[in-house]
N, C-alpha and C positions, 0 to 999 in steps of 0.2 A: 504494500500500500504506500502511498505516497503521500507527501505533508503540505499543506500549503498555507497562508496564510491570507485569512478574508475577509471584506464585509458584505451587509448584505443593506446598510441604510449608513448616510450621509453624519459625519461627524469628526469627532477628536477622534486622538489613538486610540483609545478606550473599545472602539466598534470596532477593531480587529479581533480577528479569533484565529486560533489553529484548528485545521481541519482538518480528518484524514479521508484521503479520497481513492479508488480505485487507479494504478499505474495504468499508465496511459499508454496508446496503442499509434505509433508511428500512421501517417497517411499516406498515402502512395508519393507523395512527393516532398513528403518531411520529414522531420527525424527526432530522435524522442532525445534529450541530453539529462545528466544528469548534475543535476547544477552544485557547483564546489563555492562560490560566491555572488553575492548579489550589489550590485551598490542601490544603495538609497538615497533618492534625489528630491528636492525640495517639492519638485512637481508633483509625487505621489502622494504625499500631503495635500496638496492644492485641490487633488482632481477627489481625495477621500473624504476632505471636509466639506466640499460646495463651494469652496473658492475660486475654482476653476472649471464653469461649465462642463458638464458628460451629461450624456445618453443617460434617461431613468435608469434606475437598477432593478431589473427584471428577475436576477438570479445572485447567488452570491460574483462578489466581482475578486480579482486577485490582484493588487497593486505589480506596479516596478516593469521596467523598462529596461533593464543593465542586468547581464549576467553572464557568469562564466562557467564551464563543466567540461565534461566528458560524453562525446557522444556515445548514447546507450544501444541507439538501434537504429537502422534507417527503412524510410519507404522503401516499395517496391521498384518508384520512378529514380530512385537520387541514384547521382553519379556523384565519383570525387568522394565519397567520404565513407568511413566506415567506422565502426565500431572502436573505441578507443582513441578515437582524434580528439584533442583538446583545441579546446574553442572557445571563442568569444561569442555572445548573439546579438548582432544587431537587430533593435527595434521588437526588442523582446516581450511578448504578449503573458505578461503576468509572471514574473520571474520571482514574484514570493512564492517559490516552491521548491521541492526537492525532486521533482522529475517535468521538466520546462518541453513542451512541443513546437518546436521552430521551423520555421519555412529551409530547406536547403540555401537559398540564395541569399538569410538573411547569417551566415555563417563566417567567421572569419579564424584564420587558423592563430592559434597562442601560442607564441614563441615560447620555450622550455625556459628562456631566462626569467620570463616576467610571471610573475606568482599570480595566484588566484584572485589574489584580493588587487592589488592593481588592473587586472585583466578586466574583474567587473566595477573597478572604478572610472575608466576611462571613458562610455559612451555617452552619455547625457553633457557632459560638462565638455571633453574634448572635441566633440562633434558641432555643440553649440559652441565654442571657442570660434573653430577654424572658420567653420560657415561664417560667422559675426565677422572676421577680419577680414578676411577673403572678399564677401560684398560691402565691407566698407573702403575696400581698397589701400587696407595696409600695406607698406611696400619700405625697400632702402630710404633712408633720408626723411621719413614719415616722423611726426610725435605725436604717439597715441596717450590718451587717457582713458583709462579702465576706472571707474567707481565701481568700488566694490571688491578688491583686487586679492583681500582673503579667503574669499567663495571659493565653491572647487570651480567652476567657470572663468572667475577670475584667475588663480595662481594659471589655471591651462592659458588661459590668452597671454600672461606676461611670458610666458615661456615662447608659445607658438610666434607672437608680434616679434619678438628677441630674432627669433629664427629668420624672420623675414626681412631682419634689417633697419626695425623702428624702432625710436626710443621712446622707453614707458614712462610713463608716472602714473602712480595706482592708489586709488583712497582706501584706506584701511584706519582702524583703531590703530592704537601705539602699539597696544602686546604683540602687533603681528608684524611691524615694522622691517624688524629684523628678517624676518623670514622673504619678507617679499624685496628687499635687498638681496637676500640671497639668490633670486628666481632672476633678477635685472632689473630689476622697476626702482624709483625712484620713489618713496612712499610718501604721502601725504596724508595727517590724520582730518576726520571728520571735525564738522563744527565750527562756534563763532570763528570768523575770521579763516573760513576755506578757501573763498575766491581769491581772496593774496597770498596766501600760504599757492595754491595752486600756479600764480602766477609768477611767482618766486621760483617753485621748482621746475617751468618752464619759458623762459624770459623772453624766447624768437616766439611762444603761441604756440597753438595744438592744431596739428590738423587733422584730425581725426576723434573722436567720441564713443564709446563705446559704456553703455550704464547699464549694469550689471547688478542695481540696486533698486533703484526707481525712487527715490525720496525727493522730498520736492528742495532739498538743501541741492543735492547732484544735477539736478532736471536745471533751476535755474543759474549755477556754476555754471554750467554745461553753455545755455545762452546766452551769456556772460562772454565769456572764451571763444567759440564759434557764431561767426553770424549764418552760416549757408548750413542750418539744418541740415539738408539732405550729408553732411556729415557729422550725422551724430547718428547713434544706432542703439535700440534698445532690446532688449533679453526678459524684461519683466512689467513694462507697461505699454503690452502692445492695444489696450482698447482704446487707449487715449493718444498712439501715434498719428492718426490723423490730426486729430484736435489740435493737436502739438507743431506739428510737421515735419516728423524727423521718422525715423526709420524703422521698424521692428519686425523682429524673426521671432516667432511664437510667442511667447508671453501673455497669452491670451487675445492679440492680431488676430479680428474678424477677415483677415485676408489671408489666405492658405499663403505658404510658402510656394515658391518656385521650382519646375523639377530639378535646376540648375544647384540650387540651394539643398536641397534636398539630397542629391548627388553631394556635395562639398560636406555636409554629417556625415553620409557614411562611409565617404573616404578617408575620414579622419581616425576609422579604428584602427586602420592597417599603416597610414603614420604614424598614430599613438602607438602601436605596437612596437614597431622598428624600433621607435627613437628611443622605447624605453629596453628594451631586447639591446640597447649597443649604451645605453647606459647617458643617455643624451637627453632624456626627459625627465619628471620627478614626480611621482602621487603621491602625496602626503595622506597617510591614515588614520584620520583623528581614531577613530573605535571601532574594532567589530563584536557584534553581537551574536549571540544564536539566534535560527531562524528564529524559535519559539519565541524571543523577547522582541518581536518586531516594533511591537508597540514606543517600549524604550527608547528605541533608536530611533523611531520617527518625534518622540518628543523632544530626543538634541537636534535632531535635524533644523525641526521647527522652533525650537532656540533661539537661530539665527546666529549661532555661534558654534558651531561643531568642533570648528579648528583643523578642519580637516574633511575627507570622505568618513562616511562610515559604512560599511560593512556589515550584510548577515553573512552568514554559512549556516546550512545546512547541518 
């Protein structure tokens, strides 16, 4: 039997339960895995409490989007993969579980270097990282600004923007200063007296925006610093990007993404793969949990202070 973790009505942590459910039966052109880590991302919160529009809930539903395993079995259609390949799952349909059914195509292979729990850290955050830079036109000779540059979204963009040749500056609290010096960013805390502290730590101007918070301290920084909205880009208040006029990739944007866009997520697993496989990228792991304590974990998530990814296992 198999374990999962679920609701079945709209709320806190509290409405999650452990469920045991009949093992699941591969489809002619899926494959059954057996999940070793999951990451937990702010969105599953979002979509569990009513924060984030979903489809009624007709049956129980199973959180999470990011997971890593062991393929268990394959359909009768899949080619490429067999039994024992260690994987990542892109765009993973309910990964609070101990046996995950995935489309073949949404697979990507797990380098032996990078561990379980990095493996199901990287989708959500590095996926929306690379996309966000990418259509904003990150490039050499670029300075970007990241609000928000502690999130796991953020520390992945200060690395990724690094990669591409621009120079960061990233808002964080002080405790995290340090660390996001570490990654290449330029840190600047929250609070009275942002907009010159901001200006200070970049004195030629930014051209580029990326808010990764959504407060309305960073929102008007942000028009402050930039006058041509169309470069500035948002992660977390996409209802209000029109109204606004600046940019946004999901965050609740009444306007789907792009296939273009959409494409740039999930080629960002098998980057994030590599660069961390050659020891060139960094996950930071505030905590893992057991599956069973999902709850838990979604309440540091929804903190707003994890300090890091968190992790269940199985």
């Amino acid at each position: 039997m198999a374990t999962q973790i679920q609701y079945d009505r709209l709320g806190d942590p509290d409405v999650l339960e452990v469920a045991t459910v009949p093992d699941p039966v591969a489809p002619a052109d899926e494959v059954v895995v057996e999940v070793r880590a999951i990451g937990v991302n702010p969105i599953d919160g979002k979509l569990r409490s009513g924060g984030r529009p979903s489809a009624p809930i007709t049956s129980p539903r199973v959180p999470g989007a990011d997971a890593a395993g062991v393929v268990l079995s394959v359909g009768a259609e899949v080619d490429g993969w067999t039994p024992g390949d260690e994987v990542v799952v892109r765009n993973a349909r309910g990964a609070y579980t101990t046996h995950l059914v995935a489309s073949a195509s949404d697979l990507v292979r797990k380098p032996a270097a990078v561990s379980w729990e990095q493996a199901a850290a990287i989708g959500v955050p590095v996926g929306t990282a690379h996309q966000a830079l990418v259509s904003l036109g990150v490039g050499p000779g670029t300075t970007l600004l990241i609000h928000g540059g502690s999130g796991s979204v953020g520390r992945a963009a200060i690395q990724l923007a690094r990669r591409m040749g621009a120079t960061v500056v990233a808002t964080a609290s002080p405790a995290n200063h340090e660390r996001l010096r570490a990654l290449g960013a330029t840190p600047v805390a929250y609070g009275d007296g942002l907009l010159d502290r901001l200006r200070a730590a970049a004195p030629d101007g930014y051209d580029l925006i990326l808010d990764a918070i959504g407060s309305d301290e960073a929102l008007e920084a942000s028009f402050a610093l930039v006058d041509d909205r169309s470069r500035i880009g948002t992660i977390v208040v996409g209802p209000r990007a029109a109204e606004l006029g600046i940019r946004a990739w999901g965050g609740g944007n009444p306007v789907p993404m792009t296939a273009d866009e959409l494409t740039l997520r999930d080629d960002a697993y098998a980057l994030a793969l590599d660069l961390l496989a050659a020891g060139e990228f960094q996950v930071d792991i505030a905590r893992t949990f057991p599956l069973a304590e999902a709850a838990d974990a979604a309440r540091l998530v929804e903190s707003g202070h994890p300090g890091g990814k968190v992790i269940l296992t199985p």
